[in-house]
VEXDREN-2710 file (C-alpha; in Angstrom, 1 decimal):
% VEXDREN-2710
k/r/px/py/pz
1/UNK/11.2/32.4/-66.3
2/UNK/10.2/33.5/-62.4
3/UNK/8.5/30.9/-60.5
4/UNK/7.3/31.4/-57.1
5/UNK/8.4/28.2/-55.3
6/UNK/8.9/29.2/-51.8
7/UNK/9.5/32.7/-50.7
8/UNK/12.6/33.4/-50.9
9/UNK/12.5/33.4/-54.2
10/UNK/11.3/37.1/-54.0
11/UNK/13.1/39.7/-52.1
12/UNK/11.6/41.8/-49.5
13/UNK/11.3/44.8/-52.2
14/UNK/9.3/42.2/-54.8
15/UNK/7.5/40.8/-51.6
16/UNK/6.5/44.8/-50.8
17/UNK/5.6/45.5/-54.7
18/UNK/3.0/42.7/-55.0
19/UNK/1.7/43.5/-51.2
20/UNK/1.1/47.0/-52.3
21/UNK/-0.3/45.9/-55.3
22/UNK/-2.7/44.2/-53.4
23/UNK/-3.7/47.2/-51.3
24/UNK/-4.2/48.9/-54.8
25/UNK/-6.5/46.3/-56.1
26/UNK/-8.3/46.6/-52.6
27/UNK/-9.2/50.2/-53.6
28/UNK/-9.7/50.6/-56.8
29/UNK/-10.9/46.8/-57.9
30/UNK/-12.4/48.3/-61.0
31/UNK/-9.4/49.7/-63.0
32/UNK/-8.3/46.2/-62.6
33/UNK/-11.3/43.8/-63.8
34/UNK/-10.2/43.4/-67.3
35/UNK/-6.8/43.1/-66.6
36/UNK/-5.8/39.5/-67.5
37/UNK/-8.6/39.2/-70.4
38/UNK/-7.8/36.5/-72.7
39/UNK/-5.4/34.8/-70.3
40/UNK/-5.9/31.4/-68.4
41/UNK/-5.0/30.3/-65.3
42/UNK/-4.4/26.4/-64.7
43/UNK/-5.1/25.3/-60.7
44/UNK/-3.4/21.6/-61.1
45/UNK/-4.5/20.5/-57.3
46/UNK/-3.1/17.1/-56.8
47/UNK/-5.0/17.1/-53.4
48/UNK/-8.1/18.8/-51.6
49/UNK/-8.1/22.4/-51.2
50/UNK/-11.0/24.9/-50.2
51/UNK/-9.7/28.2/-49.8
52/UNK/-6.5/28.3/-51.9
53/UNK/-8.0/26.5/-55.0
54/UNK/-10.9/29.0/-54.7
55/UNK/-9.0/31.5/-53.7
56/UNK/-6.4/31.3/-57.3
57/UNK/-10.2/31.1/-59.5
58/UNK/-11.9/34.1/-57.8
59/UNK/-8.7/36.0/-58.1
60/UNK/-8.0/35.3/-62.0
61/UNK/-11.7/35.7/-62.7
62/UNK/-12.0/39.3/-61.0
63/UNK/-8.8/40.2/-62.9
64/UNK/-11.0/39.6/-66.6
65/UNK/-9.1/35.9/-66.9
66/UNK/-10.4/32.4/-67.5
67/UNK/-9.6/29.3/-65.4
68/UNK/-9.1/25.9/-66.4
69/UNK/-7.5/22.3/-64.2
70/UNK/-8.3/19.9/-61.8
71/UNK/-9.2/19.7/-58.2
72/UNK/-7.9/16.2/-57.3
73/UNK/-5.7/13.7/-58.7
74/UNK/-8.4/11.3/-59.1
75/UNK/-9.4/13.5/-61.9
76/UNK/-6.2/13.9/-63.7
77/UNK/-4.0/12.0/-66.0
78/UNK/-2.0/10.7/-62.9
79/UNK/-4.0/8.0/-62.3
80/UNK/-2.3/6.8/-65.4
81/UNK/1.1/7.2/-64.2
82/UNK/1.7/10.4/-65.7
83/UNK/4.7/12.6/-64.1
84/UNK/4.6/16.4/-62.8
85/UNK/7.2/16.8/-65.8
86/UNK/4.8/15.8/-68.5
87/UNK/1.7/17.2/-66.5
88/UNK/3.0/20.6/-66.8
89/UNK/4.7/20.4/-70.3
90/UNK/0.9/19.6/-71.5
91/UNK/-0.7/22.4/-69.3
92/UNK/1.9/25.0/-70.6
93/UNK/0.4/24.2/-74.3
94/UNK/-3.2/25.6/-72.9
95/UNK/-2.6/28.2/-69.9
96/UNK/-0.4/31.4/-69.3
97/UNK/0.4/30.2/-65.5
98/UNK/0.2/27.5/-63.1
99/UNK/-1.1/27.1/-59.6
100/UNK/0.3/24.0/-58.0
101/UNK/-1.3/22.4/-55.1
102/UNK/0.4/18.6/-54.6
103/UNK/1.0/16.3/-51.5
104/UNK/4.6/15.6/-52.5
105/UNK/7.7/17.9/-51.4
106/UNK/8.9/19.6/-54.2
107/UNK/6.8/18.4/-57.2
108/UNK/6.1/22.7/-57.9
109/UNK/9.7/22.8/-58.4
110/UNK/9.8/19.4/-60.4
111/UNK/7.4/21.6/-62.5
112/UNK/9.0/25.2/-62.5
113/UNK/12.1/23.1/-64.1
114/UNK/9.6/21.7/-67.0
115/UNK/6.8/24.5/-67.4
116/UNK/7.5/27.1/-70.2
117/UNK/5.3/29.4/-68.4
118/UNK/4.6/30.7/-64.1
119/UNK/4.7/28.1/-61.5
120/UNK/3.2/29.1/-57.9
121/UNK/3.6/26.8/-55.5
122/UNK/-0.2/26.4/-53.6
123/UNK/1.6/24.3/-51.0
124/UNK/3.4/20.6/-51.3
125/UNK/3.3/18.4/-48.6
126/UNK/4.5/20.4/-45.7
127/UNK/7.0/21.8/-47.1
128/UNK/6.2/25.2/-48.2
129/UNK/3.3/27.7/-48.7
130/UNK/4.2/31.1/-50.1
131/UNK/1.0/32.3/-51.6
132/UNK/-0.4/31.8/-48.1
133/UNK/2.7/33.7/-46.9
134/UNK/1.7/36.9/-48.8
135/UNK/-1.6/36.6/-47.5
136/UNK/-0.3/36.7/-44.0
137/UNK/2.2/39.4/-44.6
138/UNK/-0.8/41.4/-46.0
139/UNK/-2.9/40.7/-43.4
140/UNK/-0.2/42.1/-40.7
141/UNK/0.2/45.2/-43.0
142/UNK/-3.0/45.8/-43.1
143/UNK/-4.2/45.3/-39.6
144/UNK/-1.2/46.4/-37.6
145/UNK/0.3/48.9/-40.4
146/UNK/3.5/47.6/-40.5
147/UNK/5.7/44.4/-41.0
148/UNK/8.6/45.5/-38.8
149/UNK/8.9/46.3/-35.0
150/UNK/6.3/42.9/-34.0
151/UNK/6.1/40.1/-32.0
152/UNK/4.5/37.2/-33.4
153/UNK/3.4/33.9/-31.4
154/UNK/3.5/30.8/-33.3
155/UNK/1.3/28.2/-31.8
156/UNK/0.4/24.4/-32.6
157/UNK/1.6/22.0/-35.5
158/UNK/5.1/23.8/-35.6
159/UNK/6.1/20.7/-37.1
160/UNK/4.3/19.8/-39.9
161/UNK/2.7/23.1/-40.9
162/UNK/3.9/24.7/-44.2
163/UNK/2.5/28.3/-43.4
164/UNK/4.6/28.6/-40.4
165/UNK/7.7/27.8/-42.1
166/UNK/7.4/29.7/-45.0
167/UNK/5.8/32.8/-42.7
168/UNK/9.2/32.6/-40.7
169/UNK/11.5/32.7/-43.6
170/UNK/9.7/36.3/-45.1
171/UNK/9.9/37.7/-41.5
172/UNK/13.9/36.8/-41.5
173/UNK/13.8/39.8/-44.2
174/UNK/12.4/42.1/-41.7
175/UNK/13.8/44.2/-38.9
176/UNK/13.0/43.6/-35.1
177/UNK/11.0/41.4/-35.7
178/UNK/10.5/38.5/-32.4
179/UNK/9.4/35.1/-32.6
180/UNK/7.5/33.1/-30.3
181/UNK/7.2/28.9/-31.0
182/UNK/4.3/27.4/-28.6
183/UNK/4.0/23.8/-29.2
184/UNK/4.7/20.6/-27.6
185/UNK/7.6/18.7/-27.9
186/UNK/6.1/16.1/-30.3
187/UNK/5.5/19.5/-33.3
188/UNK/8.2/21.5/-32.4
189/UNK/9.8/23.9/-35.6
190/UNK/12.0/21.3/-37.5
191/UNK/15.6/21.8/-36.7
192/UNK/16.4/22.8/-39.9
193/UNK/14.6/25.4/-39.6
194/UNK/15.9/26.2/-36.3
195/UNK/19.2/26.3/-37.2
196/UNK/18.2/29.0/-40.1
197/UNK/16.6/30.8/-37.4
198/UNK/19.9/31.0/-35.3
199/UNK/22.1/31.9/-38.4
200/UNK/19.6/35.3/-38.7
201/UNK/20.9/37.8/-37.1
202/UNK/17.4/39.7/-37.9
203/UNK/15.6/37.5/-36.4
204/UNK/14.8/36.4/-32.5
205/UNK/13.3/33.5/-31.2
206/UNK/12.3/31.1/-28.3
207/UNK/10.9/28.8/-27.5
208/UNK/7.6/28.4/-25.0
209/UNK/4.8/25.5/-24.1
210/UNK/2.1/27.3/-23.0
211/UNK/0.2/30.4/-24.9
212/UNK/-0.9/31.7/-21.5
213/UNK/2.5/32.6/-20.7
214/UNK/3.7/34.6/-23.4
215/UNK/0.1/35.8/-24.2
216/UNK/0.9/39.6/-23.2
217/UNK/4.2/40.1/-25.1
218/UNK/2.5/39.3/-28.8
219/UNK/1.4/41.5/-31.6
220/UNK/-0.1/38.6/-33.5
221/UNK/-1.3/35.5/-32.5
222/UNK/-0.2/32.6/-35.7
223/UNK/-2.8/29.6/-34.5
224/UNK/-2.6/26.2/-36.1
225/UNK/-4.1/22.7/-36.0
226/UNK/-2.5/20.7/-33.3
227/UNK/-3.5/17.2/-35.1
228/UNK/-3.9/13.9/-32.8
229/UNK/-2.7/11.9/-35.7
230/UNK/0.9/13.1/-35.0
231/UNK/1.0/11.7/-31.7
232/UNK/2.3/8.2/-31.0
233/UNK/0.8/8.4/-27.3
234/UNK/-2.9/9.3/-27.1
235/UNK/-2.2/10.0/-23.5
236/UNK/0.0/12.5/-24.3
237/UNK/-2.1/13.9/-26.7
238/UNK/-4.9/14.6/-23.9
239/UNK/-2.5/16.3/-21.6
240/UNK/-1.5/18.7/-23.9
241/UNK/-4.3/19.2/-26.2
242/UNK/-6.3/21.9/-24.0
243/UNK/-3.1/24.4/-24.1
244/UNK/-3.5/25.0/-27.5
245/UNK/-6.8/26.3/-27.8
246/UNK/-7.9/29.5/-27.5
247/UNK/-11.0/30.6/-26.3
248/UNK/-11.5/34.4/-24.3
249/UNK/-9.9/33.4/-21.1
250/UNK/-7.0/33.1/-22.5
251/UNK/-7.4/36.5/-24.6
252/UNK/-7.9/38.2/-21.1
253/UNK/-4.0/39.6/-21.2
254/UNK/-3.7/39.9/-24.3
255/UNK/-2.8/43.5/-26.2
256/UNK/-6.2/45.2/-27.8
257/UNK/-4.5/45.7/-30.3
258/UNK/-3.2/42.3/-31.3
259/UNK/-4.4/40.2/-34.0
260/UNK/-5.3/36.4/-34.2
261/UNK/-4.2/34.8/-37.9
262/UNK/-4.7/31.4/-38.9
263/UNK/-4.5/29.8/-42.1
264/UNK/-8.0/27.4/-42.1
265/UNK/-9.0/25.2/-41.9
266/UNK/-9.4/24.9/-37.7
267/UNK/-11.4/22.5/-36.2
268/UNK/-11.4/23.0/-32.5
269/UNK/-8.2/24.8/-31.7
270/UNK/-9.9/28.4/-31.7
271/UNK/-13.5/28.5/-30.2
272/UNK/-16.8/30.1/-31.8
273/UNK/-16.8/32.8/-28.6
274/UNK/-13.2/34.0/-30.1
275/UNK/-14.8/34.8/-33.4
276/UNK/-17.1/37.9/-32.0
277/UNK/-13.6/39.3/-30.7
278/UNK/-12.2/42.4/-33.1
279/UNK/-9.2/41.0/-32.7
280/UNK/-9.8/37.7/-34.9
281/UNK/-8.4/38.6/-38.2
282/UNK/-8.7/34.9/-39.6
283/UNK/-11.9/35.4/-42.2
284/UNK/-10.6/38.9/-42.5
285/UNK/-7.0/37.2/-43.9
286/UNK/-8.9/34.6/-46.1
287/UNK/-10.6/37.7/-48.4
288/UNK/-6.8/39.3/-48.6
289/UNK/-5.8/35.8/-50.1
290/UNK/-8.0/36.7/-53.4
291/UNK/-6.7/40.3/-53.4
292/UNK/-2.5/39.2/-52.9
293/UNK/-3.2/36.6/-55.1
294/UNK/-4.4/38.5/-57.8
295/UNK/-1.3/40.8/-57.3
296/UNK/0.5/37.8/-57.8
297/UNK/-0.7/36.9/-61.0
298/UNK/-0.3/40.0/-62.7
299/UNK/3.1/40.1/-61.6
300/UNK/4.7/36.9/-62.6
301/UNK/2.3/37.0/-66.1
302/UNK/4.2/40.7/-66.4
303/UNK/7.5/39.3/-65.4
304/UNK/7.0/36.5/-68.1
305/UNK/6.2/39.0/-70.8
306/UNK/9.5/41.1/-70.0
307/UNK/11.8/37.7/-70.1
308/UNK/10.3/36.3/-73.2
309/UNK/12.5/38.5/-75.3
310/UNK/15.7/37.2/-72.8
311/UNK/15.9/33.2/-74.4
312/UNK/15.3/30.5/-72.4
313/UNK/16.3/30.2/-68.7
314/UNK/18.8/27.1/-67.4
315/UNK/16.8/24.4/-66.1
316/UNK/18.4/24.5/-62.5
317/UNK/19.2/27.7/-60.2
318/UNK/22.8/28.2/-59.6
319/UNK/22.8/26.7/-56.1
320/UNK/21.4/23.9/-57.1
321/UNK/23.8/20.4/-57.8
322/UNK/23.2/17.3/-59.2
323/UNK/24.9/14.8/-57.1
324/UNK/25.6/11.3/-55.7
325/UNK/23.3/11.7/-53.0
326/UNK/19.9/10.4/-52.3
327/UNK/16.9/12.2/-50.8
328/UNK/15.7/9.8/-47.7
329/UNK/12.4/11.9/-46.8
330/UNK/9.3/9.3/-48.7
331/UNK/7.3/12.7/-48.8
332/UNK/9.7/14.1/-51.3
333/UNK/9.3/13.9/-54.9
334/UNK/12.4/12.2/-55.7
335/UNK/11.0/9.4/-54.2
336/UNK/8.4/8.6/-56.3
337/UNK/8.9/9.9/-60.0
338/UNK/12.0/10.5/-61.9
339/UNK/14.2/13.5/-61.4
340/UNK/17.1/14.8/-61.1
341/UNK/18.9/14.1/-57.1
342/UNK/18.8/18.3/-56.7
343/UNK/21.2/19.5/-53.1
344/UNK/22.5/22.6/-52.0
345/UNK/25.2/22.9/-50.6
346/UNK/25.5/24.5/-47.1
347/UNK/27.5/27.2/-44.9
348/UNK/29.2/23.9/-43.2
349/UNK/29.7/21.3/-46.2
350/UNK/26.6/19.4/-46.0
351/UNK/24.0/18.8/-48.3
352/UNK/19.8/20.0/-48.3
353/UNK/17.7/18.4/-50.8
354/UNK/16.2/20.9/-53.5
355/UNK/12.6/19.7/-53.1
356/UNK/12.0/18.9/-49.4
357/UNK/14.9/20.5/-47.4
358/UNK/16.2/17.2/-46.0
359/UNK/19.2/16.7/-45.1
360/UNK/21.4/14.1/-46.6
361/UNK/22.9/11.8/-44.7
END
């Protein structure tokens, strides 16, 4: 069974299938409204969600589909102690594919492992985000033409935010393709993910503080939240909170042609006056989310068809090993319910957990 878990588990070629699927359902929406008739969609969101949760419904309801779940965990049998496992074992009796949004790292794999039909991950913890990465890369497609040949300024919670990470690890696929990271030190890109970054020969990067300073160079503009909450120092959080926002000044030297993403929701880290400018793509980007993820669900439900004939899938990937070791991160899965201890093994002998990307120690 294909899962879509974090995205690298599609290669550039599926990634450019569903994208142009997506441009095709942009033009002709009509040949497409009855196309999942009869099927139902589960959105199991284990925490708050505006755009993604209504994102996954308007997209299964435009394609002729029905939608069932539930939009907390409040409202599910969790608050009874009941496990990811057994969650989706239940759901798979009722729906044709799952959309996962949950606070802990890794429970959409914990799921993809137990679920006898599609698991997309709608973004655990701050781990991973993929749907929101085919909204991005059809966002650049569509605006700049191309996904290839760009350079892209990440700016804010480098940290913490899912969308950037997963966004990176598509654009390792692609050629010449540069990479700015504009944060403090405090939300800097993990180094993980760093160290993935310098194993790429694909892909460039630095490393910057400012926005103003690299401003010129960027083809796209990637803003994010820059949080107080994940400052120790409040000080510190006041001298550097005015660098990452953007208002016109700062647009003066930029390209015309560039284009300013961000994956909502903001609160102060792009002012109103930057909405009037062409050049904000951001509410442009949210409308592709329906459109990619409707390409996404007719792809994995068309996937599931052609496997069903195949016999069951193993329960782990091949990378995958069940070891001795023991996830430290408390926002991993692992931590709280039980599952398997999942690591990969890497280049240098050392083990990443499955679910959160931690290293062991």
């Amino acid at each position: 069974m294909r899962h879509l878990i974090e995205p690298t588990d599609l290669t550039r070629e599926e990634i450019e299938q569903i994208v142009a699927l997506g441009e095709d359902i942009i033009a002709n929406r009509a040949k497409y409204s009855e196309a999942c008739k009869g099927k139902k969609l589960a959105t199991l969101f284990y925490e708050p969600s505006t755009r993604t949760r209504l994102s996954f419904t308007s997209a299964m309801m435009e394609l002729g589909g029905n939608v069932l779940g539930f939009s907390s965990a409040s409202s599910s049998s969790v608050t009874k102690g009941e496990t990811v496992a057994d969650t989706v074992r239940v759901i798979s009796c009722f729906a044709d594919i799952i959309a996962m949004r949950h606070f802990k790292e890794g429970a959409p794999l914990v799921a993809s492992q137990y679920a006898t039909i599609p698991v997309i991950n709608a973004g655990d913890g701050s781990h991973a985000h993929p749907t929101q990465t085919l909204t991005d890369l059809l966002t650049i497609k569509r605006e700049k033409g191309r996904l290839d040949n760009l350079t892209i300024g990440f700016c804010g919670d480098l940290k913490f935010g899912r969308t950037v990470h997963s966004l990176i690890k598509a654009l390792a696929r692609y050629e010449n393709v540069k990479v700015i990271l504009i944060s403090p030190e405090e939300l800097r890109l993990p180094d993980y993910m760093l160290q993935e970054m310098q194993e790429n020969s694909k892909l460039s990067f630095r490393e910057v503080r400012t926005m103003e300073e690299v401003m010129p160079e960027l083809d796209v503009l990637y803003m994010t939240r820059v949080q107080k909450e994940r400052f120790l120092d409040d000080d510190e959080f006041e001298r550097v909170k005015n660098s990452f926002v953007l208002d016109p000044g700062k647009l003066l030297t930029a390209k015309k042609d560039m284009i300013i993403l961000h994956p909502l929701p903001r609160v102060n880290e792009i002012t109103r006056e930057v909405d009037s400018d062409p050049r904000a793509a951001y509410f442009r980007q949210v409308e592709n989310g329906k459109f990619v993820r409707m390409a996404l669900i007719l792809t994995l439900l068309k996937w599931a068809e052609e496997q069903k004939a195949e016999g069951a899938a193993p329960r782990y990937a091949e990378e995958y090993e069940v070891n001795g070791h023991e996830c430290h991160n408390h926002s991993c899965i692992s931590r709280t319910e039980d599952v398997d201890q999942l690591f990969r093994r890497e280049k240098d002998g050392s083990f990443r957990c499955a679910y959160c990307e931690t290293k062991a120690r």
